[in-house]
mmJSON file of the N, C-alpha and C atoms, coordinates in Angstrom:
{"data_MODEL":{"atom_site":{
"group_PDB":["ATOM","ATOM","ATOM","ATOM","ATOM","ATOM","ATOM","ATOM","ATOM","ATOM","ATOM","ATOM","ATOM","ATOM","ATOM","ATOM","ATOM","ATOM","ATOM","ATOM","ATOM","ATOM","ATOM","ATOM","ATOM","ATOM","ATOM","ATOM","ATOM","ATOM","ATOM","ATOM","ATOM","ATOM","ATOM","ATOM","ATOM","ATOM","ATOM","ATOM","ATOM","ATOM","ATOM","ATOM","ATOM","ATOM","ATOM","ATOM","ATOM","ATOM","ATOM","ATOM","ATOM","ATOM","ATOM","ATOM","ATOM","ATOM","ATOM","ATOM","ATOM","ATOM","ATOM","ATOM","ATOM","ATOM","ATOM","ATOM","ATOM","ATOM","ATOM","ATOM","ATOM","ATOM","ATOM","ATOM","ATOM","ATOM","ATOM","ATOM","ATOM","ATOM","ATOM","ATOM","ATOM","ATOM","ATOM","ATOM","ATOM","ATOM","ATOM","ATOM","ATOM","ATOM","ATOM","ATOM","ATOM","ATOM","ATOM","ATOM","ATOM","ATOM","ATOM","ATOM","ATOM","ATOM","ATOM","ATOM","ATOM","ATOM","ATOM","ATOM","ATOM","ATOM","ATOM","ATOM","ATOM","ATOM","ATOM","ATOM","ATOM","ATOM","ATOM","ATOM","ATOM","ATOM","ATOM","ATOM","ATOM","ATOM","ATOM","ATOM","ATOM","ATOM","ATOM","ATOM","ATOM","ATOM","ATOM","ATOM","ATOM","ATOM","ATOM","ATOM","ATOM","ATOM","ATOM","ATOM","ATOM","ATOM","ATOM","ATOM","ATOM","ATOM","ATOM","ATOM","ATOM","ATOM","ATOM","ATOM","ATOM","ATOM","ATOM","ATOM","ATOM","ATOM","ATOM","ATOM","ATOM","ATOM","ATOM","ATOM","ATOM","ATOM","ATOM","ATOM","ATOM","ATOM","ATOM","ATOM"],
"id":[1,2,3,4,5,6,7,8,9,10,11,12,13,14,15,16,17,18,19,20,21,22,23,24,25,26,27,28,29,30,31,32,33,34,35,36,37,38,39,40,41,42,43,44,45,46,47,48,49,50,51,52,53,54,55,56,57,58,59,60,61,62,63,64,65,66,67,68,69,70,71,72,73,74,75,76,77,78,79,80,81,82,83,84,85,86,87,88,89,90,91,92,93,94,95,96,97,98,99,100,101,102,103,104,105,106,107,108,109,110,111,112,113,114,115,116,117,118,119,120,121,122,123,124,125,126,127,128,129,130,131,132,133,134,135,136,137,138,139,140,141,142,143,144,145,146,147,148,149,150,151,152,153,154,155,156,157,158,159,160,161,162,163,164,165,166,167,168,169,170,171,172,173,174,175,176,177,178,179,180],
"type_symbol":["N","C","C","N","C","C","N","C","C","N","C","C","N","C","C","N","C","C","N","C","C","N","C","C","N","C","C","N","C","C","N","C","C","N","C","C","N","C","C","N","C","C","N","C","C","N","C","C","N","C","C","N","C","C","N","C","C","N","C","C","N","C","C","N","C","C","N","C","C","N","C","C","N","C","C","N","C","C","N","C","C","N","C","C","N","C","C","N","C","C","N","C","C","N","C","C","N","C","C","N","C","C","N","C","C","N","C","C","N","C","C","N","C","C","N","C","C","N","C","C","N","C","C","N","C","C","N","C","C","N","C","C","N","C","C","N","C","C","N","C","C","N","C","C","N","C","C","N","C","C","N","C","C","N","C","C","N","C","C","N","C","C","N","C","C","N","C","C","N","C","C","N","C","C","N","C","C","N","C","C"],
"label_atom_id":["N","CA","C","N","CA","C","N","CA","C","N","CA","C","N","CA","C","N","CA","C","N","CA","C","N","CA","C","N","CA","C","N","CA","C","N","CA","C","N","CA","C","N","CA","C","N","CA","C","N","CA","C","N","CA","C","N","CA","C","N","CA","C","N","CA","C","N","CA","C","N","CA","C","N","CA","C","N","CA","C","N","CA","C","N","CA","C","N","CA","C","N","CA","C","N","CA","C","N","CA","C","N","CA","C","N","CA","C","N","CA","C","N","CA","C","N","CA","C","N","CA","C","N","CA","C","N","CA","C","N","CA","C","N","CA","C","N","CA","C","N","CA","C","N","CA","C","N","CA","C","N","CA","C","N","CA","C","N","CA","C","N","CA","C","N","CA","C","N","CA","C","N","CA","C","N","CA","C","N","CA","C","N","CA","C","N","CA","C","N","CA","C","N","CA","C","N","CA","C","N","CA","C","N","CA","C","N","CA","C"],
"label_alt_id":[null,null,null,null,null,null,null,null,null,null,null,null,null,null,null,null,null,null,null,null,null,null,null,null,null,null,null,null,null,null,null,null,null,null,null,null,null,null,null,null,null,null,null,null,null,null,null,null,null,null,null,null,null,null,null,null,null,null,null,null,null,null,null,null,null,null,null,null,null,null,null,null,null,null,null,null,null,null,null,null,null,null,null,null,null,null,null,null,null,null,null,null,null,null,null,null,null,null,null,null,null,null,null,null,null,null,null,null,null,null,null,null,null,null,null,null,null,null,null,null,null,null,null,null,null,null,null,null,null,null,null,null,null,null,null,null,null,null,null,null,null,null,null,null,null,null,null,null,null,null,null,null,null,null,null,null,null,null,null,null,null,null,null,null,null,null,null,null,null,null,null,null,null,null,null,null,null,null,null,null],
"label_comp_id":["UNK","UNK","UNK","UNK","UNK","UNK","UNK","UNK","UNK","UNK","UNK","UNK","UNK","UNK","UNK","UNK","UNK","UNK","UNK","UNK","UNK","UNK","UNK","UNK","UNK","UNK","UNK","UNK","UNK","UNK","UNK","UNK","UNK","UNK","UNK","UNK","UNK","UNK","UNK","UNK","UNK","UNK","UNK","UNK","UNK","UNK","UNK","UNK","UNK","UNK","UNK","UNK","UNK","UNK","UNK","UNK","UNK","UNK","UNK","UNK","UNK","UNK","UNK","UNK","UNK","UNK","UNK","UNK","UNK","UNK","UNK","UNK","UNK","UNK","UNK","UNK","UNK","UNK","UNK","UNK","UNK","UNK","UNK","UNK","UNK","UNK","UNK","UNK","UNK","UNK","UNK","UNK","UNK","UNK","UNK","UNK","UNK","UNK","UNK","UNK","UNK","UNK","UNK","UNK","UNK","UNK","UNK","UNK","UNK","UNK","UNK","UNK","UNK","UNK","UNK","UNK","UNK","UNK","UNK","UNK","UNK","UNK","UNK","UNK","UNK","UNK","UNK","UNK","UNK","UNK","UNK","UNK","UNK","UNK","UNK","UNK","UNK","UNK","UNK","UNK","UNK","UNK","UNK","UNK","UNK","UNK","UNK","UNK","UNK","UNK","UNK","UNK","UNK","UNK","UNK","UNK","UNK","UNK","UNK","UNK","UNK","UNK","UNK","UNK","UNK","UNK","UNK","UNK","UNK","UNK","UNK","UNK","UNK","UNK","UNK","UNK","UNK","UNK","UNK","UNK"],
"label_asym_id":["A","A","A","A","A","A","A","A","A","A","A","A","A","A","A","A","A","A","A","A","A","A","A","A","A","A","A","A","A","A","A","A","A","A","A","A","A","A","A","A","A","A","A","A","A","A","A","A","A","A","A","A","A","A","A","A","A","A","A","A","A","A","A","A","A","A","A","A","A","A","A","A","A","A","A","A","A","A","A","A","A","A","A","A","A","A","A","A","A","A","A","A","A","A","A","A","A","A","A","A","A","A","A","A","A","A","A","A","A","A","A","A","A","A","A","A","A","A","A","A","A","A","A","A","A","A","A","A","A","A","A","A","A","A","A","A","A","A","A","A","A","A","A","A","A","A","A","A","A","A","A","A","A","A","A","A","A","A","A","A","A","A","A","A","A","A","A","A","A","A","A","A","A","A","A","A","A","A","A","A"],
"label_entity_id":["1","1","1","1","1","1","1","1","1","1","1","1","1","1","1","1","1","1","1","1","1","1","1","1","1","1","1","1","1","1","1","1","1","1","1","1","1","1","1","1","1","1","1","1","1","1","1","1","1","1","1","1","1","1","1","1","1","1","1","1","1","1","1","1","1","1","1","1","1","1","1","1","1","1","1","1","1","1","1","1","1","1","1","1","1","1","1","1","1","1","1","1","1","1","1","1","1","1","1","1","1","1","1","1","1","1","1","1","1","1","1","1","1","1","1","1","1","1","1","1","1","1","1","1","1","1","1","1","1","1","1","1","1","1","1","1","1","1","1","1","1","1","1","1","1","1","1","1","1","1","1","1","1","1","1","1","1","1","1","1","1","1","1","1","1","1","1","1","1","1","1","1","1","1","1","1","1","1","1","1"],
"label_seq_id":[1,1,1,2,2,2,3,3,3,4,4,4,5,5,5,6,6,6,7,7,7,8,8,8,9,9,9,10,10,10,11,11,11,12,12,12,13,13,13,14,14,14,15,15,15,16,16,16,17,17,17,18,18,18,19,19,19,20,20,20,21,21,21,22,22,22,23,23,23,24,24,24,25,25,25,26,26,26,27,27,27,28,28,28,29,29,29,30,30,30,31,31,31,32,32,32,33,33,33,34,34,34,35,35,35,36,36,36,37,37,37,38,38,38,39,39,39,40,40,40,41,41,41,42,42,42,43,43,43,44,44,44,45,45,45,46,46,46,47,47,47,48,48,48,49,49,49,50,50,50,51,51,51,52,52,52,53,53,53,54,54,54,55,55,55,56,56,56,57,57,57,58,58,58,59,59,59,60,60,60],
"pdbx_PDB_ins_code":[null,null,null,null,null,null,null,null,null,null,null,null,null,null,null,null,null,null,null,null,null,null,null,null,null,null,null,null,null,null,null,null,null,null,null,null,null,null,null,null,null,null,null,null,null,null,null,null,null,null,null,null,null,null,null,null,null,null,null,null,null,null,null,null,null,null,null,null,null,null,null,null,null,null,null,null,null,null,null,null,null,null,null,null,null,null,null,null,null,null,null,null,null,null,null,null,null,null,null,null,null,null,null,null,null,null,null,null,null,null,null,null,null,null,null,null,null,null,null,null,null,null,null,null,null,null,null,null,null,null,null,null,null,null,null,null,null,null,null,null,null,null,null,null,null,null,null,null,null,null,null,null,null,null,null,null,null,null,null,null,null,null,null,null,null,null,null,null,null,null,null,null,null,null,null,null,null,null,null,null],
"Cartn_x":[0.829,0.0,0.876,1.951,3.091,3.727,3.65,4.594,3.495,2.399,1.417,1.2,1.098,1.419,1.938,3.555,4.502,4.958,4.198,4.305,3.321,2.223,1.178,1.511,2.454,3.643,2.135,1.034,0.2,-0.024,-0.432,-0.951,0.309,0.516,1.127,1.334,2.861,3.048,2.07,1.843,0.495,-0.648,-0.932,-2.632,-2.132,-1.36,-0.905,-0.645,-0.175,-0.554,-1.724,-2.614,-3.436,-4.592,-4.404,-5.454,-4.815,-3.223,-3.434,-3.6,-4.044,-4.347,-5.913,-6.11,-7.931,-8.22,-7.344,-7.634,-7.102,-6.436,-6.097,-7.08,-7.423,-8.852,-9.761,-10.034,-11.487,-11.314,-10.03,-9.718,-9.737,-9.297,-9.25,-10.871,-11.42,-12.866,-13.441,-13.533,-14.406,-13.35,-12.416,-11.943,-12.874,-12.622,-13.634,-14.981,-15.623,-16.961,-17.463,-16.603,-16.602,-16.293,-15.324,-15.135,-16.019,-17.329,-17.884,-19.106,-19.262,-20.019,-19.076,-17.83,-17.266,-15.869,-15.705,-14.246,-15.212,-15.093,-15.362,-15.458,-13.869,-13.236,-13.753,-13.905,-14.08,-15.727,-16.383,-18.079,-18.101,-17.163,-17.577,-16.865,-15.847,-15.356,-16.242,-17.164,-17.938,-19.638,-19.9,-20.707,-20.536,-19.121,-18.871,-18.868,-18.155,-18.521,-19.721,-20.608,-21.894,-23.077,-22.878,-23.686,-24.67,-25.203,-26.273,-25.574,-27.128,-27.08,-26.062,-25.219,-24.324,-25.429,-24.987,-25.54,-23.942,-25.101,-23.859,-22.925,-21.462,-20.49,-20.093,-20.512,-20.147,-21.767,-22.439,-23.631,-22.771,-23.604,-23.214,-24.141],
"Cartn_y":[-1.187,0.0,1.255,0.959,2.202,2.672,1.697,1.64,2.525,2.041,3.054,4.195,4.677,6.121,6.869,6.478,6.937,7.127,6.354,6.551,7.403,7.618,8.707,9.694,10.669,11.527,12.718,12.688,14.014,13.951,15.217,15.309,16.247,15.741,16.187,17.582,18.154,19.375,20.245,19.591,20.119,20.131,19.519,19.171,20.467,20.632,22.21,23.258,23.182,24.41,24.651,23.758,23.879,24.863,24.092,24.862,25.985,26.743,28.225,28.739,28.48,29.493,28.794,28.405,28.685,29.598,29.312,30.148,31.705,32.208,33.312,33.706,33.138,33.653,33.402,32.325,33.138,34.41,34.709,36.091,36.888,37.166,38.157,38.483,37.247,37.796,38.322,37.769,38.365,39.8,40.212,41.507,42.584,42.059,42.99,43.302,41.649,41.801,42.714,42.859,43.753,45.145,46.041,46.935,47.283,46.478,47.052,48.415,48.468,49.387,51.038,50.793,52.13,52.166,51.195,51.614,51.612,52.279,52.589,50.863,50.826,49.705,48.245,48.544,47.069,46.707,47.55,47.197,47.5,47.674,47.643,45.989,45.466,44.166,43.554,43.08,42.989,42.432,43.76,43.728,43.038,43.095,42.486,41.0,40.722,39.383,38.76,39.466,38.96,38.913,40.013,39.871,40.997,41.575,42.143,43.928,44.396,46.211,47.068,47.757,48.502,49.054,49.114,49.441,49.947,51.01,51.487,52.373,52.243,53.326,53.515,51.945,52.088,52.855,53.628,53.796,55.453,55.806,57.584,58.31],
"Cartn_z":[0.0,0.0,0.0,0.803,0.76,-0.199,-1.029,-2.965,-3.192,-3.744,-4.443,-4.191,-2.777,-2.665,-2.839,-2.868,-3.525,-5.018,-5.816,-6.979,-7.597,-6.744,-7.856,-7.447,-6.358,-6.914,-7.126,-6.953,-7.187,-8.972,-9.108,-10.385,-11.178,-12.39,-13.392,-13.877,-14.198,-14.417,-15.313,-16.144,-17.47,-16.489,-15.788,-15.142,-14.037,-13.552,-12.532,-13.284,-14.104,-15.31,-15.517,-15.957,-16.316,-15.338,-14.135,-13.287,-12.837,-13.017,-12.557,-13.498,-14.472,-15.87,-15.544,-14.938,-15.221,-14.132,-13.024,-11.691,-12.22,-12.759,-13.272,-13.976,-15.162,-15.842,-14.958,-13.971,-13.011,-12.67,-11.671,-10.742,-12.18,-13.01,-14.208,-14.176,-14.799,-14.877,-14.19,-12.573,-11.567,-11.177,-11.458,-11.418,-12.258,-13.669,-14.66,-14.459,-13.993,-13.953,-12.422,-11.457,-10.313,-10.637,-11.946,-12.338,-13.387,-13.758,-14.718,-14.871,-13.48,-13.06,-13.434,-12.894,-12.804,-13.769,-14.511,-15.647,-16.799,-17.7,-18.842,-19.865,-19.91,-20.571,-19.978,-18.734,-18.739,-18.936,-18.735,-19.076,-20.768,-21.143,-22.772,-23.409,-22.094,-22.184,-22.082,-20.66,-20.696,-21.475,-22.083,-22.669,-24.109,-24.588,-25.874,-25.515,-24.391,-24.36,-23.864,-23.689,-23.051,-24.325,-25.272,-25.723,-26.202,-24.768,-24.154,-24.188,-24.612,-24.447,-23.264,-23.702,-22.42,-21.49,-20.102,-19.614,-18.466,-17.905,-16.364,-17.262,-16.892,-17.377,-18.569,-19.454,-20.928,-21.741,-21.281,-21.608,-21.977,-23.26,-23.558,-22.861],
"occupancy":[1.0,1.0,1.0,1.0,1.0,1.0,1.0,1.0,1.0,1.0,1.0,1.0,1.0,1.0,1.0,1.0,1.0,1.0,1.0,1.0,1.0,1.0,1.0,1.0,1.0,1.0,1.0,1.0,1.0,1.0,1.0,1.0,1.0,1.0,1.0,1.0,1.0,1.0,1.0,1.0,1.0,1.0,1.0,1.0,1.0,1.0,1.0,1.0,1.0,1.0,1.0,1.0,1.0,1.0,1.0,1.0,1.0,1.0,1.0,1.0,1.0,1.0,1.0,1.0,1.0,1.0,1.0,1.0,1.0,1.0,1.0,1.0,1.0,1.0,1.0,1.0,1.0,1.0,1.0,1.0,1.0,1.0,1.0,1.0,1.0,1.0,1.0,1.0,1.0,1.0,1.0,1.0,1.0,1.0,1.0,1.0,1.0,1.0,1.0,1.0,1.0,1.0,1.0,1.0,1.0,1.0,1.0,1.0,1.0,1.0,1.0,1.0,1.0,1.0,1.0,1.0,1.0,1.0,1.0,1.0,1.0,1.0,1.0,1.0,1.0,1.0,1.0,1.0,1.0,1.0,1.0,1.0,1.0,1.0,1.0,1.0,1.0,1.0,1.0,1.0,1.0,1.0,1.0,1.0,1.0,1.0,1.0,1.0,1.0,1.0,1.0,1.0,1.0,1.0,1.0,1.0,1.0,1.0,1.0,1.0,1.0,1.0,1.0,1.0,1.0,1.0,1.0,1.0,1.0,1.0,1.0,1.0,1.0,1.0,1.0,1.0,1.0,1.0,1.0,1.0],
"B_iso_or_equiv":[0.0,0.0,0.0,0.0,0.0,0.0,0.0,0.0,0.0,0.0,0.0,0.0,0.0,0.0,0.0,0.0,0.0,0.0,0.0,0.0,0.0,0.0,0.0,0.0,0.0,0.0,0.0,0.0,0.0,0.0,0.0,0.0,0.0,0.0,0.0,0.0,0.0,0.0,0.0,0.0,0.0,0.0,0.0,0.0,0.0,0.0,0.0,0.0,0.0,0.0,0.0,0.0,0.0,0.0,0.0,0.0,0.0,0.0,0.0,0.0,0.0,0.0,0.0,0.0,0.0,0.0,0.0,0.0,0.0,0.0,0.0,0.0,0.0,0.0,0.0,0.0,0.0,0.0,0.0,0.0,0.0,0.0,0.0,0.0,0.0,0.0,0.0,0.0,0.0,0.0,0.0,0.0,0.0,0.0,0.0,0.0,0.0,0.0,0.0,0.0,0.0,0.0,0.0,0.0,0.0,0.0,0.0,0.0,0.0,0.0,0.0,0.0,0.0,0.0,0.0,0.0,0.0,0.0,0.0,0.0,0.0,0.0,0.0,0.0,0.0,0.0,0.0,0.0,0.0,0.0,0.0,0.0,0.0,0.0,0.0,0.0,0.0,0.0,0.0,0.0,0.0,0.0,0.0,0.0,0.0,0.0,0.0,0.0,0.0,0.0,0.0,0.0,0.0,0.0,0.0,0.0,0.0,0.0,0.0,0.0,0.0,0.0,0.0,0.0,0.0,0.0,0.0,0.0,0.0,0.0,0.0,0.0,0.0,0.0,0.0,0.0,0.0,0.0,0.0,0.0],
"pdbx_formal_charge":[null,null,null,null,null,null,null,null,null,null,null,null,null,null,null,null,null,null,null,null,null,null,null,null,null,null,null,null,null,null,null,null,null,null,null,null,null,null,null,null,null,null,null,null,null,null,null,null,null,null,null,null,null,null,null,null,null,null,null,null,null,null,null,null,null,null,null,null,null,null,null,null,null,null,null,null,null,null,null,null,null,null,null,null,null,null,null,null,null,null,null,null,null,null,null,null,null,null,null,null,null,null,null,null,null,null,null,null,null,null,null,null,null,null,null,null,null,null,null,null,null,null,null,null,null,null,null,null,null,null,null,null,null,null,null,null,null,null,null,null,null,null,null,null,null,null,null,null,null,null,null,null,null,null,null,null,null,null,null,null,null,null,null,null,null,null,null,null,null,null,null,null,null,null,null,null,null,null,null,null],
"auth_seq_id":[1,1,1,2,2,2,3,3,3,4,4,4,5,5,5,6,6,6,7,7,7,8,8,8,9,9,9,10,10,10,11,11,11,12,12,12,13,13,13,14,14,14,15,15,15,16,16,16,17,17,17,18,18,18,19,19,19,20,20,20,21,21,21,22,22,22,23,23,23,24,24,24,25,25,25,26,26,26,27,27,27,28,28,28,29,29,29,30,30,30,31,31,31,32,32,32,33,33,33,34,34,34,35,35,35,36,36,36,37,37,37,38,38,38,39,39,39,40,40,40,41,41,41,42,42,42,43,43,43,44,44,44,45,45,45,46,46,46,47,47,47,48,48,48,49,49,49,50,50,50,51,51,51,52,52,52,53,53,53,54,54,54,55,55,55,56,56,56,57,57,57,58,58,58,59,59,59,60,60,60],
"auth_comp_id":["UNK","UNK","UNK","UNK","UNK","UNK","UNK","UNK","UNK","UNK","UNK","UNK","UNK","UNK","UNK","UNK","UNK","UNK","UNK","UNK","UNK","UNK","UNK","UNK","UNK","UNK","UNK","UNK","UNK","UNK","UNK","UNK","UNK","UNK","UNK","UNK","UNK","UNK","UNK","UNK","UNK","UNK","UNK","UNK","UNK","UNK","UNK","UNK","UNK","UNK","UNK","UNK","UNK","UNK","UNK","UNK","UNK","UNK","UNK","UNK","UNK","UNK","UNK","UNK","UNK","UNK","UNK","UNK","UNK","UNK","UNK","UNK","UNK","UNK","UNK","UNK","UNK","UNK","UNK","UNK","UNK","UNK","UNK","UNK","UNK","UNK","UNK","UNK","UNK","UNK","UNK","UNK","UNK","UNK","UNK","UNK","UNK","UNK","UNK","UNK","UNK","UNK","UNK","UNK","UNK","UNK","UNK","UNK","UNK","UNK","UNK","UNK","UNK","UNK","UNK","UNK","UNK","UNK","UNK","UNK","UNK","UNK","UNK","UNK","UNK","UNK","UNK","UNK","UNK","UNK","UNK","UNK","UNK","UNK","UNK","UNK","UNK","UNK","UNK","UNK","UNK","UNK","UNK","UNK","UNK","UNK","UNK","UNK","UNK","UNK","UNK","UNK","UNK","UNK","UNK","UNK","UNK","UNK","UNK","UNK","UNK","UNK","UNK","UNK","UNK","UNK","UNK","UNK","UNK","UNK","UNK","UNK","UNK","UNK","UNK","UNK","UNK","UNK","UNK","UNK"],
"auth_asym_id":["A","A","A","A","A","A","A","A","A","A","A","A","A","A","A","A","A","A","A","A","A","A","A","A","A","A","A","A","A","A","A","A","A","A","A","A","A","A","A","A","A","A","A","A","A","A","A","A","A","A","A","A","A","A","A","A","A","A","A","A","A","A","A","A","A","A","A","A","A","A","A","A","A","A","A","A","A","A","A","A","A","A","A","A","A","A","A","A","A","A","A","A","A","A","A","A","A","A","A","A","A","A","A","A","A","A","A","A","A","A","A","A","A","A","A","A","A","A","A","A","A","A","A","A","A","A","A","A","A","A","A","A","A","A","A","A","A","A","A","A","A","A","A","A","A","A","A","A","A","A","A","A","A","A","A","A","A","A","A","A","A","A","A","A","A","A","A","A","A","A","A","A","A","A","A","A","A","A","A","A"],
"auth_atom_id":["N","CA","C","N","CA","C","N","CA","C","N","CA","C","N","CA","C","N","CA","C","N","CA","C","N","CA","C","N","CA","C","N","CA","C","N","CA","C","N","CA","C","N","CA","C","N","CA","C","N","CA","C","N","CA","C","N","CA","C","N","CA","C","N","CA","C","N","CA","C","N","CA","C","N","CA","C","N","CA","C","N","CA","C","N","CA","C","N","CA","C","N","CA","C","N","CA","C","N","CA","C","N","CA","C","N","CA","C","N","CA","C","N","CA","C","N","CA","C","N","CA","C","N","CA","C","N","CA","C","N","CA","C","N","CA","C","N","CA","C","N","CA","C","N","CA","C","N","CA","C","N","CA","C","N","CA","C","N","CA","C","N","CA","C","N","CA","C","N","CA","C","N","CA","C","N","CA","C","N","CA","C","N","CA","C","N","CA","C","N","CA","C","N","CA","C","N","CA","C","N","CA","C","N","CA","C","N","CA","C"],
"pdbx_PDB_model_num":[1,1,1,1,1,1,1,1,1,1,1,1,1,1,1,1,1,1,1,1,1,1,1,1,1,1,1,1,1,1,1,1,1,1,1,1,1,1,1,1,1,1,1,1,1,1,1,1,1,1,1,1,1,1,1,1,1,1,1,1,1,1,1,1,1,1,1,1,1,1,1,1,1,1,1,1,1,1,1,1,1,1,1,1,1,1,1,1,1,1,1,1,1,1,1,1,1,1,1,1,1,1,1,1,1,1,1,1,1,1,1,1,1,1,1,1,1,1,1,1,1,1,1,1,1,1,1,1,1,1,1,1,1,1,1,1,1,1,1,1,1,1,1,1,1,1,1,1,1,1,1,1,1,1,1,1,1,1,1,1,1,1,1,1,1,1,1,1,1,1,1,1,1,1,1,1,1,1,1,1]
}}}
């Protein structure tokens, strides 16, 4: 039982890459999507990626 533990050694350099580049794009996003009320730029980010009518600071 002691061998096997030792050999799965955790998860793989690619599979730990992998998840701080997703954890980076979460925190990125929920940065923007928390600044969209009051930066210009980022509610026009935002809104391009959503889809949906500006509303809040990207509004003229």
């Amino acid at each position: 039982m002691k061998h096997m533990a030792s050999e799965a050694g955790g998860p793989s350099f690619l599979a730990r890459f992998l998840l701080v580049l997703l954890g980076v794009a979460f925190f990125g996003a929920a940065y923007v999507w928390a600044r969209k009320d009051s930066d210009p730029r980022a509610a026009r980010l935002v809104e391009r990626i959503s889809g949906k009518a500006p509303q809040g600071a990207a509004s003229p």
